[in-house]
C-alpha positions in Angstrom: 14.7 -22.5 15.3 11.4 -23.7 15.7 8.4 -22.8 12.8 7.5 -18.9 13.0 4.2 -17.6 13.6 4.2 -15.0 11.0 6.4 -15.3 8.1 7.4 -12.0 6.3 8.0 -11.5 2.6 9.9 -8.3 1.6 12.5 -6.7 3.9 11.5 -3.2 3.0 10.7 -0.4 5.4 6.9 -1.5 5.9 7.3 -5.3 6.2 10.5 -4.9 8.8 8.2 -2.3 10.8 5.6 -4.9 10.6 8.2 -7.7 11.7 9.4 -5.6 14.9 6.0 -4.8 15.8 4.4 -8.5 15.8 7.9 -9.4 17.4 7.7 -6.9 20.0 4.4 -8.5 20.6 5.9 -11.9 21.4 5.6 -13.4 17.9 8.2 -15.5 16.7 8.6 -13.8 12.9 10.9 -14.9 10.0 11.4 -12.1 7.4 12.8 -12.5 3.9 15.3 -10.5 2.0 15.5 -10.9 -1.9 19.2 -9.8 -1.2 21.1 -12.2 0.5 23.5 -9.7 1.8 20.9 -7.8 3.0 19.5 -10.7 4.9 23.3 -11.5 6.3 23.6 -7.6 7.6 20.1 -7.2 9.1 21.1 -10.6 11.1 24.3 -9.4 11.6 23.9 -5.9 13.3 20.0 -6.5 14.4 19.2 -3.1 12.4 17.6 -3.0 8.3 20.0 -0.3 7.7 19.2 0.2 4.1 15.4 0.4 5.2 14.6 1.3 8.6 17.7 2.8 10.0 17.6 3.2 14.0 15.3 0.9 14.8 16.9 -2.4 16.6 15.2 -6.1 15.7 13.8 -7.7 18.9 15.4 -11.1 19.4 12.1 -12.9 17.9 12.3 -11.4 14.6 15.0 -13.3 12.6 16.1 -12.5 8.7 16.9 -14.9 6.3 17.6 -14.7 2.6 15.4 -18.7 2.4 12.1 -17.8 1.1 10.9 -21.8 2.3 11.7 -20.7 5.8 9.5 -17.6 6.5 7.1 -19.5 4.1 6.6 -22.1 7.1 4.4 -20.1 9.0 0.8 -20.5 8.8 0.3 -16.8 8.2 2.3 -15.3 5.5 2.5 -10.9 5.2 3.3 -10.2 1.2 5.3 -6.6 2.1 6.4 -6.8 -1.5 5.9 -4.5 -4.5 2.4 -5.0 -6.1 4.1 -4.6 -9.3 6.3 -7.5 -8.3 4.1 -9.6 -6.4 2.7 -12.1 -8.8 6.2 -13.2 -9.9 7.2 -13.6 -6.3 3.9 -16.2 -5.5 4.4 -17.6 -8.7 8.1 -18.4 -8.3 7.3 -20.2 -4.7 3.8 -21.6 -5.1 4.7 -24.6 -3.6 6.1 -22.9 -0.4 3.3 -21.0 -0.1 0.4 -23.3 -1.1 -1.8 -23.8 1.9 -1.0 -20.8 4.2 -3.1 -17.6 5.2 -1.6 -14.5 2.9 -2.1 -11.5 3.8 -1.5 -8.8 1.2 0.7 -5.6 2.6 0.8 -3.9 -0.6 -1.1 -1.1 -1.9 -1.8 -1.0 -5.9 -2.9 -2.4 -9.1 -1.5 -4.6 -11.2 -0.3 -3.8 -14.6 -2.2 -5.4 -17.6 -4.7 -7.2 -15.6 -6.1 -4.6 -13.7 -6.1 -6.6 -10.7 -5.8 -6.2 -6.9 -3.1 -7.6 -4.6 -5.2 -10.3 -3.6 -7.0 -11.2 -6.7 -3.8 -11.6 -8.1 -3.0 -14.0 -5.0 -6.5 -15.7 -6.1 -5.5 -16.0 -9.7 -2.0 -17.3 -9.0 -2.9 -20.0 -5.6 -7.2 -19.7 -6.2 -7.6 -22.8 -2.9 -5.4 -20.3 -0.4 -7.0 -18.2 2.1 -6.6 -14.3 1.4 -6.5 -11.2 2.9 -5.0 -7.3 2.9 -3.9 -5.5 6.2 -3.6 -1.9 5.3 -4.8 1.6 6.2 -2.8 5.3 7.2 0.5 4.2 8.6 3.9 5.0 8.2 6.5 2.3 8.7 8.8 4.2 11.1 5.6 4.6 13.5 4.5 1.5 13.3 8.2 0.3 14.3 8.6 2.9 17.0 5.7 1.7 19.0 3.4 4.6 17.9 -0.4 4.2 18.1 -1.9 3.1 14.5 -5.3 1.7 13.4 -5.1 -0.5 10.3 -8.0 -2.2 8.1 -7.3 -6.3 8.0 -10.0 -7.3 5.2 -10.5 -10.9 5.2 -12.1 -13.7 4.1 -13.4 -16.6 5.9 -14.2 -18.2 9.0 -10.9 -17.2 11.0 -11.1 -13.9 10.1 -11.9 -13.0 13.6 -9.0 -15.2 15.5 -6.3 -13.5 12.2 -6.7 -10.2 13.8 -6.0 -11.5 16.8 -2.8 -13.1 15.8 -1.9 -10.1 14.1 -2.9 -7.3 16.3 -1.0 -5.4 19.2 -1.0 -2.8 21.9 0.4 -0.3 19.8 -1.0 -1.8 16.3 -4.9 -1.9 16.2 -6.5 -3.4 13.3 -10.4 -3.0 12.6 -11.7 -6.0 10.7 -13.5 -5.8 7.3 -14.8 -8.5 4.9 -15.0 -5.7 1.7 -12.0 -6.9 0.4 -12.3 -4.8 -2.9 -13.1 -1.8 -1.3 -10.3 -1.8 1.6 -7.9 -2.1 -1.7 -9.4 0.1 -4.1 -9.0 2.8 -1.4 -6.0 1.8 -0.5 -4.5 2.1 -4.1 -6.3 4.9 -5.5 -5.2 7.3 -2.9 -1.7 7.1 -3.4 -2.7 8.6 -7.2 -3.9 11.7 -5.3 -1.6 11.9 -3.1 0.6 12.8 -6.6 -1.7 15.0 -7.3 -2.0 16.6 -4.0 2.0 16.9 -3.7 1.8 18.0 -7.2 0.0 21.5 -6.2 1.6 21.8 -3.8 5.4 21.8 -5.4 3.6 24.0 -7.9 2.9 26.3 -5.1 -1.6 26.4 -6.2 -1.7 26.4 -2.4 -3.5 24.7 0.3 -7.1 25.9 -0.7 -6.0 23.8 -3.8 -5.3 20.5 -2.5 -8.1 20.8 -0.4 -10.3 20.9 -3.7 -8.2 18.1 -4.8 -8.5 16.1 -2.0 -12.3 16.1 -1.5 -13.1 15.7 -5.4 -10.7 13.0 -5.6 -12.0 11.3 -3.0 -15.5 11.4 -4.4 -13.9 10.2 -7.4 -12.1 6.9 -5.5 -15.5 6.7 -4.3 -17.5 6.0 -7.5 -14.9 4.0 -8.8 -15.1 1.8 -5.9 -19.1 1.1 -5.8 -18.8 0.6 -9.5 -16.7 -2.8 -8.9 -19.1 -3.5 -5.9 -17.1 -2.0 -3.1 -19.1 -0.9 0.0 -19.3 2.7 0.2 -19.1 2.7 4.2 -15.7 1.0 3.9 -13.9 4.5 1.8 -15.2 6.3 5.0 -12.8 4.4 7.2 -9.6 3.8 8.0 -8.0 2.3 4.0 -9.9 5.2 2.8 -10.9 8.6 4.1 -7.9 7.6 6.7 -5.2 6.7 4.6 -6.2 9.6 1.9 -5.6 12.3 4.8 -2.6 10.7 6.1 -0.7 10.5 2.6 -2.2 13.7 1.2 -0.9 15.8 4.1 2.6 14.4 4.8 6.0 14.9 3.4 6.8 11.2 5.1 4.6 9.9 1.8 7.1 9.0 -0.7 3.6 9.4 -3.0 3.1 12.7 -2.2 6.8 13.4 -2.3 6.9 12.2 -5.8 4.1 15.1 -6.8 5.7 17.8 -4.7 9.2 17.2 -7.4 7.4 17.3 -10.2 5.2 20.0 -9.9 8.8 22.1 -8.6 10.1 20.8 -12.1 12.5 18.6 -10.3 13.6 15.2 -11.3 11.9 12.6 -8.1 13.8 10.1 -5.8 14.4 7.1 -8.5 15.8 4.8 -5.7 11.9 5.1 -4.4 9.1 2.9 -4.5 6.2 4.8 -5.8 2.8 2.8 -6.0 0.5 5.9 -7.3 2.6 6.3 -10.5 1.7 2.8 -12.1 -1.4 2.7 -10.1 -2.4 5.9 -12.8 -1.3 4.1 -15.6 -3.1 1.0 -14.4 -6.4 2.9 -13.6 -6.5 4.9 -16.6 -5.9 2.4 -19.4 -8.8 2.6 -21.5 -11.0 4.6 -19.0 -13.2 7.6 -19.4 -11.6 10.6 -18.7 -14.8 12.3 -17.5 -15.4 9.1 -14.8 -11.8 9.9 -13.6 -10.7 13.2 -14.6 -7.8 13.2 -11.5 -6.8 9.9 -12.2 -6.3 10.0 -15.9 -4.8 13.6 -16.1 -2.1 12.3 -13.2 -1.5 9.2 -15.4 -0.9 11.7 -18.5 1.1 14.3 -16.6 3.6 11.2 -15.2 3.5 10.1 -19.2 4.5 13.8 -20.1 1.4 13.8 -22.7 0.3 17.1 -21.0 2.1 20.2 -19.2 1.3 20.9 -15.8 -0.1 24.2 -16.6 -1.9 22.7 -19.3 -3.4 19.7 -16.7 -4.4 22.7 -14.2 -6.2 24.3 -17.4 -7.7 21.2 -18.5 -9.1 20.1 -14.9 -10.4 24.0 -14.1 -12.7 24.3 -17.8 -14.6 21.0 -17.0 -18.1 21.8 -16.8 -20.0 23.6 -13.3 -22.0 20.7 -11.2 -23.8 20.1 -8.7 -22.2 18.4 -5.6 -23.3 14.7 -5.6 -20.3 12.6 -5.0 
């Protein structure tokens, strides 16, 4: 086979939606499994079963279990954990040295603090970087369904990348505010715990309304603090995303909240971004900064009660409404 267009790291439901997409679309794509029999079956029966059941792989999207060979594209999509994305570079910086990646993970990092592509930065500083993300669920994306996505990129090609990576069905809206597409990106998946949280706790709807809109202002300030621009958490990897996962019991985020504030025990077999994103956030922070943030990060720890955490957030002090 000849070199891909788009390589494809992480054979989850998000970067095989991506894959079929882009493929659909004519691109030749290459997507890697970690698990080689993973890799062998989604070849095998043209389907990720284990992923994204019922969705048949076009003939230009091929799996492989080879890192080196979706890494021979000049455009590289990271669909991996951001937890686990630093040891992925790391283990195959020479593979990857020298092509465009394009983060498609939403978080931050433990112990550093840092976003999906800083940590790109800190591990391969002389490659091109970049962050596709916004409100999309991968079983839309996959099915053809119309989504907008942010691509923030850096650089000269930036323009001619969200070309190559754009379709009928998948429009992406370019962005050079890396930090900000990220922060909102990462942050609403914490309130989006939060949001589920009331409402398996049955506060109601007016609840996670008030939930929503302060902890959006809250995303906000946090973002312009690290130099984000504030028009970019009124888009699509902001405002957009923060509706999309705050509102829907598709969000495995939101999910996550609804169990525990039922008093159920949530889906372990699930990704869920938000949780160490809270612990991330709210190491060492000021609780009256980020109040939502650092009472979900407490809750998650079991240092508070829910009732207690309800308490806590309803006594702080009246204020005006300024953001």
């Amino acid at each position: 086979m000849s070199r891909p267009d788009i390589g494809i790291l992480g054979a989850g439901a998000f970067g095989t939606a991506l894959g079929v997409a882009l493929a659909q679309a004519g691109r030749r794509v290459e997507i890697w499994a970690r698990d080689g029999a993973q890799a062998a079956a989604m070849a095998d029966q043209r389907e990720n079963k284990a992923r994204l059941p019922g969705v048949a792989l076009p003939e230009g999207l091929q799996a492989t279990a080879d890192l080196g060979a979706a890494a021979q594209a000049p455009v590289v999509l990271l669909a991996v954990p951001t937890q686990r994305l630093r040891s992925v570079v790391e283990a195959h910086e020479e593979a990857l040295r020298g092509r465009v990646l394009i983060a498609c993970c939403k978080g931050v990092e433990m112990g550093s603090g840092l976003l999906p592509t800083q940590v790109l930065a800190d591990v391969l500083p002389e490659t091109t970087r970049g962050v596709l993300t916004g409100p999309s669920f991968a079983a839309d994306i996959a099915r053809g369904k119309p989504t907008a996505l942010t691509l923030a990129a850096e650089g000269a090609g930036a323009a001619a990348l969200q070309a190559d990576l754009a379709t009928h069905h998948l429009r992406l809206y370019l962005s050079d505010d890396l930090v900000g597409a990220q922060l909102g990106g990462a942050l609403k998946n914490v309130i989006a715990i939060a949001a589920g949280i009331t409402i398996g706790a049955g506060l109601g709807e007016s609840s996670r309304a008030a939930l929503m809109t302060r902890g959006f202002a809250e995303i906000s300030r946090l973002a312009q603090a690290r130099g984000a621009n504030p028009q970019t958490l009124l888009g699509l990897s902001g405002f957009g995303d923060l509706v999309l996962t705050c509102t829907s019991d598709k969000s495995r985020n939101f999910r996550h909240g609804v169990s525990i504030g039922a008093g159920a025990e949530p889906d372990p077999g699930q990704t869920v971004e938000g949780v160490m994103t809270a612990h991330a956030m709210a190491e060492g922070a000021d609780p009256d900064e980020m109040p939502v943030i650092c009472m979900v990060s407490a809750l998650l720890k079991g240092e508070v009660a829910l009732q207690e955490a309800v308490d806590l957030l309803l006594s702080r002090p009246l204020r005006f409404e300024r953001g």
